[in-house]
C-alpha positions as CSV (number, residue, x, y, z in Angstrom):
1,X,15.4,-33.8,-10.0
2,X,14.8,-31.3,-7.1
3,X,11.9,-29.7,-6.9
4,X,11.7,-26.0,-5.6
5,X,9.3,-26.7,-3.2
6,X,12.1,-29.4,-1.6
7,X,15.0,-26.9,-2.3
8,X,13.1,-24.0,-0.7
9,X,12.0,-26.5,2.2
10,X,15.4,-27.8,2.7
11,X,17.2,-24.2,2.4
12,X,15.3,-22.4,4.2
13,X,14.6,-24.0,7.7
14,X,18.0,-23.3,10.0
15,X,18.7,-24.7,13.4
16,X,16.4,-23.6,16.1
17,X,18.1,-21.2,19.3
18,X,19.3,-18.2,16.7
19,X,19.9,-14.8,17.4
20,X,16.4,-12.7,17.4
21,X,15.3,-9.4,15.8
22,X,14.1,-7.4,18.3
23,X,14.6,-4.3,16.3
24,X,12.9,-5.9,13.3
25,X,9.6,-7.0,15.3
26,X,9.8,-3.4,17.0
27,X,9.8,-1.5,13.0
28,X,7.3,-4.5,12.1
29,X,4.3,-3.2,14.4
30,X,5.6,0.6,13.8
31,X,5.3,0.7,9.9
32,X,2.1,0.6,8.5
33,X,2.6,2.2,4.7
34,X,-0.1,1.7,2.5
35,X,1.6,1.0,-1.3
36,X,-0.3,1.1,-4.5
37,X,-1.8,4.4,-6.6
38,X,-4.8,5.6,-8.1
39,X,-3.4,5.2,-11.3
40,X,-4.8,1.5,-10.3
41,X,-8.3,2.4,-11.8
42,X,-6.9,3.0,-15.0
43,X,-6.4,-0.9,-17.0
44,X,-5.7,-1.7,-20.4
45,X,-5.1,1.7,-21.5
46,X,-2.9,2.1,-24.6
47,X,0.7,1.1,-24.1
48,X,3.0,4.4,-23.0
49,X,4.4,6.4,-26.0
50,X,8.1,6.2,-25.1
51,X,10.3,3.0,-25.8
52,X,8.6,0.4,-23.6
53,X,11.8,-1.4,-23.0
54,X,14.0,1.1,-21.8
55,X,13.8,-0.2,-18.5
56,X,15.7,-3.3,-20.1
57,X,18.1,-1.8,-22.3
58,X,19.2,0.4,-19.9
59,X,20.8,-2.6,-17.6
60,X,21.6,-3.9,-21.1
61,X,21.3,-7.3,-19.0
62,X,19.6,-10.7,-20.3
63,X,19.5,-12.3,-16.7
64,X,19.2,-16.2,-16.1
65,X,17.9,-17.5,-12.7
66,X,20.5,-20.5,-12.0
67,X,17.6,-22.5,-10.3
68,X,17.5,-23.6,-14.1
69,X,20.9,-25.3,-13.9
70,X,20.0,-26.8,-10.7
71,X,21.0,-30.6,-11.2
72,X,23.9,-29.2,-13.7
73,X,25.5,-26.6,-11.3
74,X,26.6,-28.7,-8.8
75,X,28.0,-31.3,-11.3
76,X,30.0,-28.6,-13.0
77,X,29.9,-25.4,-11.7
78,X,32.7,-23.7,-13.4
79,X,31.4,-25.5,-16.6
80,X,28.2,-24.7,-16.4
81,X,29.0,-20.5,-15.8
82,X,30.8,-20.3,-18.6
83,X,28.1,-22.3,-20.9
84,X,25.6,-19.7,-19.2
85,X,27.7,-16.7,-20.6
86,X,28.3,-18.5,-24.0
87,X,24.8,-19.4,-24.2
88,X,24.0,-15.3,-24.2
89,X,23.6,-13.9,-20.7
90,X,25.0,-11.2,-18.6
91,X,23.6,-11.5,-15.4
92,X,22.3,-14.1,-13.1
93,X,20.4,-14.7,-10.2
94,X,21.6,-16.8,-7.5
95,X,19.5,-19.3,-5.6
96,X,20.3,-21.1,-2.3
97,X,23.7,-20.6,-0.1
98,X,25.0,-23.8,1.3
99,X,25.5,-23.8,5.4
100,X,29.3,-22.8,4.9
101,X,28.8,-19.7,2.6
102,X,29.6,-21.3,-0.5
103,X,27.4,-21.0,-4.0
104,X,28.1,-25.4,-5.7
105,X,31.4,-25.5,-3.4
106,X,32.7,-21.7,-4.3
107,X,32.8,-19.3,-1.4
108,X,31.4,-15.9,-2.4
109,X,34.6,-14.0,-3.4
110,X,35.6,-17.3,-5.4
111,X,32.1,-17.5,-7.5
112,X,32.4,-13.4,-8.1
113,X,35.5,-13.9,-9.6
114,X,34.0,-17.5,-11.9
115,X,31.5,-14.8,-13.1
116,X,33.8,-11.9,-13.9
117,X,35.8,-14.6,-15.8
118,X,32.9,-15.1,-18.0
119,X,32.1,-11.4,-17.8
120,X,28.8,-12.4,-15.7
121,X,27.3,-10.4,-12.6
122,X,25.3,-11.0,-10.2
123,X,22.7,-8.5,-8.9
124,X,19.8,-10.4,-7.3
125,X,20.0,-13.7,-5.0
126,X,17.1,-16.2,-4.4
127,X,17.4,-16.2,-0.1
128,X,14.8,-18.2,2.0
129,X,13.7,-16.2,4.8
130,X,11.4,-18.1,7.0
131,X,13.5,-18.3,9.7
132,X,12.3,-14.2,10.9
133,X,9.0,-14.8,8.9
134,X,8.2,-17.8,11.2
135,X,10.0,-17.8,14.2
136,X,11.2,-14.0,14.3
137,X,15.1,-15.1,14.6
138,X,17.7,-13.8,12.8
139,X,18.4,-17.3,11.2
140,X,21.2,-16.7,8.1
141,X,20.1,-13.3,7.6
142,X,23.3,-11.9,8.5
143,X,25.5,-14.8,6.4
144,X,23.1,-13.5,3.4
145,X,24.3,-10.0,4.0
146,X,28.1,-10.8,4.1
147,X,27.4,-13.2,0.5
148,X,25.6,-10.4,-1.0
149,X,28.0,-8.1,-0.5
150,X,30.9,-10.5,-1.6
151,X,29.3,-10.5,-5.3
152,X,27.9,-7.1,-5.4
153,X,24.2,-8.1,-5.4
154,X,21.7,-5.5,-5.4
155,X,18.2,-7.6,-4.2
156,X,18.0,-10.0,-1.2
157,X,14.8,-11.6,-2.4
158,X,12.5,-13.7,-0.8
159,X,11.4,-16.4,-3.4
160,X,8.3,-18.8,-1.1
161,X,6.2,-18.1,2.0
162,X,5.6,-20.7,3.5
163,X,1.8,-22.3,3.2
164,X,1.9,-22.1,7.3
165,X,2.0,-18.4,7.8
166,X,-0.4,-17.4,5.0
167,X,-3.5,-18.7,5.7
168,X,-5.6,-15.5,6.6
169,X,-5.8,-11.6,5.9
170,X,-4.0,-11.1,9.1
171,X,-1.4,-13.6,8.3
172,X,-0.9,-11.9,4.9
173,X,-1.1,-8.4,6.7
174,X,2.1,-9.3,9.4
175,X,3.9,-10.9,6.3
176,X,4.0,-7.1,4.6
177,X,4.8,-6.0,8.6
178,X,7.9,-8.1,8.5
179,X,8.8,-7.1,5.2
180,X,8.8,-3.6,6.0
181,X,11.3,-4.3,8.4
182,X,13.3,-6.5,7.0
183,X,13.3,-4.0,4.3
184,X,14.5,-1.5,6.7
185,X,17.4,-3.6,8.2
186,X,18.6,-4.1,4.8
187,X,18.5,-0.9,3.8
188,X,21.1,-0.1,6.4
189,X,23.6,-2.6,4.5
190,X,22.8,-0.8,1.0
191,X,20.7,-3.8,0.2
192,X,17.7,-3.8,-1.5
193,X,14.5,-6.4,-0.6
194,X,12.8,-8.6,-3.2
195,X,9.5,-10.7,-3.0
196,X,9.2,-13.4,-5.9
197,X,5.3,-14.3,-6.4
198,X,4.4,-17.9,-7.0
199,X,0.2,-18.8,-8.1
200,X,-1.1,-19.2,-4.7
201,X,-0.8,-15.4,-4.2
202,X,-3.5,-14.6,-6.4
203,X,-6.0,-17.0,-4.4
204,X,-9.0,-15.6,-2.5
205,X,-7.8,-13.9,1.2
206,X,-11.7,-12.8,2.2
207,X,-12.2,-10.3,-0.2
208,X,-9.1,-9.6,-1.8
209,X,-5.7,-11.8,-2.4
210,X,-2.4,-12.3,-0.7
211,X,-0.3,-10.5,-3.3
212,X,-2.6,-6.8,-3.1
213,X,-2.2,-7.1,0.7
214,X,1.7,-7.3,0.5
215,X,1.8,-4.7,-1.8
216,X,-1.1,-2.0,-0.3
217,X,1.2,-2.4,3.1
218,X,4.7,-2.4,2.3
219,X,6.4,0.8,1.5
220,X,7.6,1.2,-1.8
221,X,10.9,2.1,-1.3
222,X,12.1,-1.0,1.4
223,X,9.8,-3.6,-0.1
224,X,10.7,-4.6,-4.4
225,X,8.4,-6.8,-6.2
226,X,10.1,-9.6,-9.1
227,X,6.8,-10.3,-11.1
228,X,7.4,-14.4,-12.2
229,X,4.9,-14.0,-15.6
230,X,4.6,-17.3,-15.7
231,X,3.0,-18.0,-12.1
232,X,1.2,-14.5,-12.4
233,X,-0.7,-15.8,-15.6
234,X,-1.0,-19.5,-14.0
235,X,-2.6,-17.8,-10.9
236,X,-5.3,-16.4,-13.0
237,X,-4.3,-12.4,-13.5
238,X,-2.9,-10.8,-15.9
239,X,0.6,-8.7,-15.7
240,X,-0.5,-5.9,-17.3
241,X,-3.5,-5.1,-15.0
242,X,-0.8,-5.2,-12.0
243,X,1.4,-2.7,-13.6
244,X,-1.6,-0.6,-13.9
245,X,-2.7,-1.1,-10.7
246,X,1.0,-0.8,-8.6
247,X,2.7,1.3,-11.0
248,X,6.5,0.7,-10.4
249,X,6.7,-2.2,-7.7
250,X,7.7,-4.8,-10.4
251,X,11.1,-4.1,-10.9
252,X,12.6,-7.3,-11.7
253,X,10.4,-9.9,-13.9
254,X,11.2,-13.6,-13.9
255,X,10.5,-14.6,-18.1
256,X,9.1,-18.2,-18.2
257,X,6.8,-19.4,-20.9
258,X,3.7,-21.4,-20.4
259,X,3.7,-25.1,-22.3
260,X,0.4,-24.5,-25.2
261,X,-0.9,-28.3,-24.1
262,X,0.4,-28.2,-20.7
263,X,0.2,-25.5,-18.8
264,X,1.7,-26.7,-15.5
265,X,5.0,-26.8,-17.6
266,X,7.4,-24.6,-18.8
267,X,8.7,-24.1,-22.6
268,X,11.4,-21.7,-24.4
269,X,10.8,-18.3,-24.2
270,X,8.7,-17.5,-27.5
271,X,7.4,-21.3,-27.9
272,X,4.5,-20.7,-25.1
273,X,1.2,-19.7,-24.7
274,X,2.4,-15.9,-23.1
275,X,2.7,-12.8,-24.7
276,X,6.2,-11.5,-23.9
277,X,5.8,-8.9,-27.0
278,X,2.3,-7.2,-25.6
279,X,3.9,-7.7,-21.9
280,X,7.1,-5.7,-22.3
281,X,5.2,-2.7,-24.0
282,X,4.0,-1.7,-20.2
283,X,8.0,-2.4,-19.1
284,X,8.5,1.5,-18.2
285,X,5.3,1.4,-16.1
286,X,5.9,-1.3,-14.0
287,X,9.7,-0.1,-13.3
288,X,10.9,-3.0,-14.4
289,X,14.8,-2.6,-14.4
290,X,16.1,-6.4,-15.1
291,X,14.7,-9.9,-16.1
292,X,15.7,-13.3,-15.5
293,X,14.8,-16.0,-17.7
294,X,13.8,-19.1,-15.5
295,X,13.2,-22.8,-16.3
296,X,11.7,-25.0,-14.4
297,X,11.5,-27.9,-16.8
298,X,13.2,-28.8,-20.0
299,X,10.5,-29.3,-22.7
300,X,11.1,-33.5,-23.9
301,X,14.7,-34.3,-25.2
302,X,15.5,-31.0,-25.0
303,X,19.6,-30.2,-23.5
304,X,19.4,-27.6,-21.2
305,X,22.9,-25.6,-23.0
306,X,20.5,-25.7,-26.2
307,X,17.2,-24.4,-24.2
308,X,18.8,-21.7,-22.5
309,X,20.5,-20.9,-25.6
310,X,17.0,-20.5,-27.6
311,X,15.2,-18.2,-24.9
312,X,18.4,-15.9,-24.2
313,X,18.3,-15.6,-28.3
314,X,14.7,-14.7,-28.6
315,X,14.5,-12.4,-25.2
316,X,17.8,-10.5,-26.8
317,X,16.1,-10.5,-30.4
318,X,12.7,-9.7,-29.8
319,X,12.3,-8.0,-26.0
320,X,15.3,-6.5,-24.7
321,X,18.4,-6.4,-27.6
């Protein structure tokens, strides 16, 4: 099975002697927008009054990350979209974009149509980025752009850093520099930047952690946050307190339930040890505007078609339908 830590190492390290970004490391040093609100001091409050998934229903999207269908996709791709849409979902994200354009052998225009076959879109992608954040090249950045338009995403978003470049407050501090501008270039193109969190950015940084740097200096409207519960919980916060604190950065949330006996492990949406019910209540606050259920690993003799099944049925039932 791949891992994502092998997928993202694999995917996202290009050949060395690219194009650079001048204009990005220029915009890089010249924003410096501080994020965040004082509606920050303010934690568990009562929930707001309106509907607190309206965010959700609006989209009227139950979204599945395809990094769950990783060792089915390439297998059966065409087999595999449609048993996504039968299964109950009306969006997905995309992850990874081979070296020729293509998404399991499709090129972009081919796996738009695959998905508008199976009335399926697409409006966020899963792109590794540490070409720029490492090396300040251009790297795919521009092959992204041209795949992203091709299915009509709305989010280019960033889903690692790599351990390498976030070791310090400083480090942490040029990351948010970088995604301003990257933000910026994108922007340009009609695209909107994502940042997937991960545990480790809810560890120490001196006095504070990795994930309130990134979002005290990135500006709001070039940098988008995609809260994965699962990792936010695993790291030791709690969701809720984040919405409170960065009112409207989360707009996209990644729904993966925590195992009961083993945490390090995933389980069906609603079989876990995370409150999905109390969670969505604060949707409207934290701007949330579409979810993606994710699973990293299939609970024991479990078929995937049968788990995605059961958390698309209890996200549409119980959070979002």
């Amino acid at each position: 099975m791949t891992t994502r830590r092998k997928f993202l190492t694999q995917a996202g390290l290009a050949a060395a002697g690219l194009m650079t970004l001048p204009a990005l490391a220029g915009l890089a040093g010249a924003l410096n927008v501080t994020g965040g609100s004082a509606a920050g001091k303010a934690l568990h409050g009562a929930a707001p009054h309106d509907d607190a998934t309206a965010a959700a229903r609006k989209k009227g999207m139950i979204g599945l990350q395809l990094y769950s269908l990783r060792d089915q996709l390439p297998l059966d791709v065409k087999g595999w979209i449609a048993k996504v849409s039968q299964a109950g979902y009306t969006n997905v994200e995309t992850f990874g974009l081979s070296e020729d354009s293509k998404y399991w052998g499709l090129d972009p225009a081919s796996f738009k149509s695959l998905l508008q076959d199976n009335h399926l879109v697409s409006t966020s992608g899963h792109y590794g980025m540490d070409e720029y954040l490492i090396h300040g090249t251009e790297g795919d950045l521009k092959k992204y752009i041209d795949a992203i338009h091709a299915l009509g995403q709305t989010y280019l978003t960033i889903p690692y850093l790599n351990a390498d470049i976030r070791k310090t407050e400083d480090d942490w501090k040029a990351i948010a520099a970088k995604f301003n501008a990257i933000g910026t270039r994108l922007k340009s193109e009609g695209i909107k930047l994502g940042y997937h969190n991960h545990n480790f950015e809810f560890a120490p940084v001196g006095n504070t952690r990795g994930l309130d740097i990134l979002l005290q200096n990135t500006d709001p409207s070039l940098v988008h946050f995609e809260s994965d519960l699962y990792w936010v919980v695993r790291g030791g916060a709690d969701p809720i307190d984040l919405f409170h604190k960065y009112p409207g950065r989360f707009v996209m949330w990644h729904l993966k339930d925590m195992d009961k006996a083993q945490t390090d492990l995933n389980t069906e949406i609603g079989n876990g040890s995370i409150d999905f019910k109390k969670i969505f209540q604060y949707a409207k606050l934290a701007g949330l505007q579409q979810t993606f259920m994710e699973q990293e690993n299939y609970s024991a003799g479990m078929d995937p078609y049968t788990s995605i099944s059961q958390s698309a049925a209890y996200i549409k039932n119980n959070l979002v339908g």
